[in-house]
N, C-alpha and C positions, 0 to 999 in steps of 0.2 A: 504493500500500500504506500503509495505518496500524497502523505500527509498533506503538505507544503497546496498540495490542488483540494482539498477539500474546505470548507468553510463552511458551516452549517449554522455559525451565527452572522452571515453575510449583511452587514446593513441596510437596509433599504436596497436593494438588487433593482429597483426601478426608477433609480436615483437620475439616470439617463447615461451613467459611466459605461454602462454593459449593454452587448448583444447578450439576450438569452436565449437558452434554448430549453424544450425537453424533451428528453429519449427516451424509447421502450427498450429495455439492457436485460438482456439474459446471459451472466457471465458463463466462462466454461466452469465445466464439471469440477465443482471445488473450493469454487473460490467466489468469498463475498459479492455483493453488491455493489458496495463503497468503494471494494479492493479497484474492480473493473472499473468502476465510474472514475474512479482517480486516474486510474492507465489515460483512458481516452480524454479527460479532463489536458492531461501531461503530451499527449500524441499531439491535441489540436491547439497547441498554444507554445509554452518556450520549451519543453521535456522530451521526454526519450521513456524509451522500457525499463531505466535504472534513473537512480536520481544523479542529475550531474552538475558540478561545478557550474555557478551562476552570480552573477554581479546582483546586487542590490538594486538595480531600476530592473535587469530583467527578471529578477524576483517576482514585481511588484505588476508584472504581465502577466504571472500564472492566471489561466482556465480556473473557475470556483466551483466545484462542485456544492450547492445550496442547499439543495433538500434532496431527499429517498424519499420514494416511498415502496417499502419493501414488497405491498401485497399485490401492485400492482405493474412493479418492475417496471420504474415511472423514479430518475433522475432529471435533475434541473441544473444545469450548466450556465454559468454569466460567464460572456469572453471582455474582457478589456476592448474598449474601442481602438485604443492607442493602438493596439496588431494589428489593422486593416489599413491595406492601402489606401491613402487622404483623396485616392483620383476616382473613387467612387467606381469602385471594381466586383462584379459579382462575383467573378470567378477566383477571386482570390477567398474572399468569404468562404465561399465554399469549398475551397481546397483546406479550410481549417476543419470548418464542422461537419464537412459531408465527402471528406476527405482519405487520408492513410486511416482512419480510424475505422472503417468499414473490411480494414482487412486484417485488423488485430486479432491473434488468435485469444487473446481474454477473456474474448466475446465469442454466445453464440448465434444470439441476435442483437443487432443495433437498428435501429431506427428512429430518425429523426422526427416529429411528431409536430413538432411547431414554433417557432418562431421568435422575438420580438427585438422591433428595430427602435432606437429612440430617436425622438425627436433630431438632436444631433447627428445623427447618421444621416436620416431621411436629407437632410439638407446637402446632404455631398452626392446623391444619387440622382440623376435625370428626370424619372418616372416618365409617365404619356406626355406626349405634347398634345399629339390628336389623339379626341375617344370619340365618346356615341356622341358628343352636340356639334363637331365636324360634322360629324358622318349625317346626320339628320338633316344636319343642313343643306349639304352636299346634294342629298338624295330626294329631300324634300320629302321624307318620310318621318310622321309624328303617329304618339299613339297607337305604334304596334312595333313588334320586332322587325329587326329586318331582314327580310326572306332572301336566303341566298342556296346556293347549291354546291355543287363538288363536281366536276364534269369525271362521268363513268364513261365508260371502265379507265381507271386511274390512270392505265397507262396504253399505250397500244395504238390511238389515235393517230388518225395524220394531220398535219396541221389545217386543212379545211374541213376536216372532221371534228378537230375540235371547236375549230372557231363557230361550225356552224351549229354543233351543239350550247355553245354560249348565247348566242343568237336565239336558238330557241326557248331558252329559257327565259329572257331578257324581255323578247317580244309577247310573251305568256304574260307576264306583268312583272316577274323576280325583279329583285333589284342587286343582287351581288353573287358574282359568280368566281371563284379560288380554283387556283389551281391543286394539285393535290401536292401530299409530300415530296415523292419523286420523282416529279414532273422537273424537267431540266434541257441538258440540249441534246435530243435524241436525235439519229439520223433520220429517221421517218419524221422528225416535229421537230425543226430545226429551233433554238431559242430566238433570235432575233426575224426570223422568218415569221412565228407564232405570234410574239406579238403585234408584228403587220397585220396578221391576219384579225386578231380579236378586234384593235381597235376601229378597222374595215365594218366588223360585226356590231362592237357598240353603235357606230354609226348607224346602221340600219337599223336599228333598235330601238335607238333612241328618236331618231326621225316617225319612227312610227307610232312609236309610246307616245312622244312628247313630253317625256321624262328621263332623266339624269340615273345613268348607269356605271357600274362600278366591277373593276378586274382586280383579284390579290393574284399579282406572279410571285413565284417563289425565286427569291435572288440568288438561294445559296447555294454555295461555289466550294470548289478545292482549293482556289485563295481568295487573299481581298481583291486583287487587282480585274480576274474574271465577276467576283461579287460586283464590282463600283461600274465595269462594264455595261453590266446588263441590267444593273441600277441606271444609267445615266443614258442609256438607252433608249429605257421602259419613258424615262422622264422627258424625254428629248420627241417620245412618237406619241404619248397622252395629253390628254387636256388635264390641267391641274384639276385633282378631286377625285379624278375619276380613275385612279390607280390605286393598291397595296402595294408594301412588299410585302411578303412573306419569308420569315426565316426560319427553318425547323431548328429551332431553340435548343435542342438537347444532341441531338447528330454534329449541325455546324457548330454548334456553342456557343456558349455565352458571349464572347469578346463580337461573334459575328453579330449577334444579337443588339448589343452597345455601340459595336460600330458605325451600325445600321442607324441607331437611335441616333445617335451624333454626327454624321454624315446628311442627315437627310431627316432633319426633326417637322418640317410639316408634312410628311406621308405619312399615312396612316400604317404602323407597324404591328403586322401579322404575325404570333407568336405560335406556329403548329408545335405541338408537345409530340410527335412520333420518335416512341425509343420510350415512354419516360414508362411506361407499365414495368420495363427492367426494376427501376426504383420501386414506383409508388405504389404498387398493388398490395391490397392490404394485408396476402397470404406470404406476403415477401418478410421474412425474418432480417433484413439488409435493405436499408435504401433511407428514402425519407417519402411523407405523406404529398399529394395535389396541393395540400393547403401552403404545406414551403414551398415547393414550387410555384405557385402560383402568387404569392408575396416575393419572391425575387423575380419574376416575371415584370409585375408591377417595377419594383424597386429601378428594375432595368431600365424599362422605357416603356414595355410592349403596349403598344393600343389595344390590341384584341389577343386573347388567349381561349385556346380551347380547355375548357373548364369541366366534359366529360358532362352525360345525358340526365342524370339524379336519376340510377335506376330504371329509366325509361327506353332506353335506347338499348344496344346492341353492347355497348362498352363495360366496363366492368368497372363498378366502385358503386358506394352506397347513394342514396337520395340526401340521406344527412352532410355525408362528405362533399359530393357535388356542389348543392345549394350552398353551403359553409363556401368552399373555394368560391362560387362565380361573385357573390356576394362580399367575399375579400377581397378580387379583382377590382371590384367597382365602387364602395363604399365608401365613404368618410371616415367611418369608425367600427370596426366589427369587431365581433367576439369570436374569437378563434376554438382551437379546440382547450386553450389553456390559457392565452394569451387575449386580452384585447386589445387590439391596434386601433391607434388611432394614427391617422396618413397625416394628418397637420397642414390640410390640403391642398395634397401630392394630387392630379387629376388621374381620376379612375382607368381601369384598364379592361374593355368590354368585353364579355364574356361569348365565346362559342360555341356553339351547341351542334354537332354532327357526331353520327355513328348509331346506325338504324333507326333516327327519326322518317315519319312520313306526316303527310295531311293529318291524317288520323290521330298523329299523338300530341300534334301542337298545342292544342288547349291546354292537356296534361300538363308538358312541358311549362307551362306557360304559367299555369298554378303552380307545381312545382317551387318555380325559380321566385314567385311574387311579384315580378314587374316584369316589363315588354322591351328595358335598354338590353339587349342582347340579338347577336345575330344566330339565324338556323344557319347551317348547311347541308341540307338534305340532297345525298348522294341517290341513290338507288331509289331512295321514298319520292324521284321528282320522275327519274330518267328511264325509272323501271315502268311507270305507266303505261297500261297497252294503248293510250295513245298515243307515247312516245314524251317526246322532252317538252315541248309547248305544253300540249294539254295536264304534263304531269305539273307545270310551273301555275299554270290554270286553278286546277285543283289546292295547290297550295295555297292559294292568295285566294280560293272560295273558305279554306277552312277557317283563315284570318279572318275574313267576313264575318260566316256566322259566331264566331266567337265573339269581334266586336261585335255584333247584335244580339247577344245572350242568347241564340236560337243554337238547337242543339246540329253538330252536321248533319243526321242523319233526315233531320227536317228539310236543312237547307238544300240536302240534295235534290232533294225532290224536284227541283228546279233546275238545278245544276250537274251539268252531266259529266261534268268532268269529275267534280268530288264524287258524284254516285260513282263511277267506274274505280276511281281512288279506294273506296271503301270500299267493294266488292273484291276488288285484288285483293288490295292488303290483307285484308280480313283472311281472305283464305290460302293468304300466303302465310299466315299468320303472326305478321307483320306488328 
């Protein structure tokens, strides 16, 4: 045990000196609670596996281990602020707390649970520039979420295949259509060819609608230099507003993530989580919860993060944990799983809802989450319609309807052939 990291009469630990955290710790076979939580305390701050020779200031940087609690395998860690890069770095943060400590053999589960950033921090960190009151404005969409899609099948398309897929969804009513995670510059869908082709498609879409539509390209790259390319590109062939980027947040990284934010702070920044189930899934004895994630997400820059279905969808995680994250992306002040943050307001970061939604589950979704600032992207639930991608875009923006008319769909269908045909699939897809 090292002592030297434990403190269990820690003063005022919200004093705003400390990040905190707390973890679910299952030491190995043998050995204490405290013993382990002191290791990892020592791993993620000035220490080593043995206690070593140290100067009085870096002393006074030890990790605190603050409270146990033993029944429920539930330690409280304070890190010193003073250890974190002053340039307002996620990924250095988390090279402490979600870091070599994940591969301690001390341990036979770690898990990071939750959070808290103080006041002090929050001020060194970026957060959103653009969220949902851009984007509303942008789109001229009030009063409901905003219906977007995922263009299916993810990958495979040619680039007038896909473009004309965006197009149909567009001209259906949708208002935002993403590209998927590993969508990039394939030889059948060239990158800089694709986005010719979409913005061709807004154009018709928008000409027809006579309404204001909206592309997330995914920017990330195998360096910065191919990223800032097809960033300055995307920027160079769009009308301003009516672009994302997208950066798969956990595959390219955090620094792609920041850089993005910092390069190019009025785009609306797309934060896909693909990869992050490795971590966060709850059956994972190793990792950290959606709800850290998605507080460094914010912290970052990200406009939009996908926040995972509450249950509802095809994804895997709870309703509780869900709602909790989308509502800590976006909030002034939430209660966490242990923690309540208050952002000191930092501008929210909108939350994304795709992965087996259809027409039929939007309401759900919709109670669910509590409010309407949040985007859908209904992959399959838009594109799988047997009318194809229009009338499944159709269908969607009926179900909106009746929802804003407190009229049940199945009413509304009656009328509506698109959502009748929606409901009849789905249903027996068992959707």
């Amino acid at each position: 045990m090292q002592k030297e990291y434990i403190n269990l009469k820690l003063k005022n630990p919200e004093s705003g000196e400390y990040l905190l955290s707390v973890f679910h710790l299952i030491p190995e076979k043998g050995r204490d609670i405290l013993d382990a939580a002191s290791e990892v305390a020592a791993e993620s701050s000035t220490g080593s596996n043995v206690k070593v020779t140290a100067t009085k200031f870096a002393s006074s940087l030890d990790a605190q281990v603050y409270k146990v609690d033993r029944k429920k395998n539930l330690v409280w860690i304070a890190f010193p602020l003073r250890i974190f890069d002053r340039g307002g770095n996620v990924q250095n943060i988390l090279t402490y707390i979600a870091g070599n400590i994940f591969g301690m053999a001390q341990v036979q589960a770690l898990r990071l649970l939750d959070v808290w950033f103080p006041k002090a921090m929050l001020k060194k960190y970026d957060g959103p520039k653009t969220s949902i009151k851009e984007l509303r404005k942008y789109l001229n969409v009030y009063d409901r979420p905003i219906l977007g899609t995922i263009i299916k099948p993810k990958i495979g398309l040619k680039t007038h295949e896909f473009a004309e897929k965006a197009y149909q969804f567009w001209a259906g009513g949708g208002d935002f259509v993403k590209h998927d995670e590993p969508q990039a510059d394939q030889d059948f869908c060239p990158y800089m060819k694709t986005v010719d082709a979409i913005r061709k498609a807004m154009n018709r879409a928008e000409d027809e609608t006579g309404r204001h539509k909206m592309h997330s390209f995914n920017i990330s790259s195998s360096d910065f230099d191919t990223m800032k390319r097809r960033a300055e590109y995307i920027i160079k062939k769009m009308r301003p507003g009516s672009f994302c980027f997208l950066v798969d947040g956990i595959t390219a990284g955090w620094m792609a993530l920041q850089t993005a934010r910092r390069l190019w702070p009025n785009v609306f920044l797309h934060f896909h989580r693909a990869g992050h189930g490795a971590m966060t899934r709850l059956e994972n004895p190793i990792g950290y919860s959606v709800l850290v994630m998605t507080k460094f997400g914010r912290l970052a820059g990200s406009s939009g993060i996908h926040t995972g279905t509450a249950g509802i969808g095809k994804m895997a995680g709870t309703k509780e944990e869900d709602v909790t994250a989308a509502h800590m992306a976006l909030l002034p002040k939430v209660k966490g799983l242990f923690f309540e943050q208050d952002w000191y307001g930092m501008k929210g970061t909108v939350s994304i809802a795709s992965g087996g939604l259809n027409p039929t589950k939007l309401k759900a979704y919709i109670e669910a989450i509590g409010h309407t600032d949040f985007i859908t992207t209904m992959g399959g639930g838009v594109h799988a319609h047997p009318g194809g991608t229009k009338m499944g875009a159709r269908a969607l923006i009926q179900a909106c309807e009746a929802w804003q008319k407190k009229v049940s769909i199945q009413k509304y269908a009656k009328d509506h052939l698109e959502l009748a045909q929606a409901i009849e699939f789905y249903t027996k897809k068992g959707e």
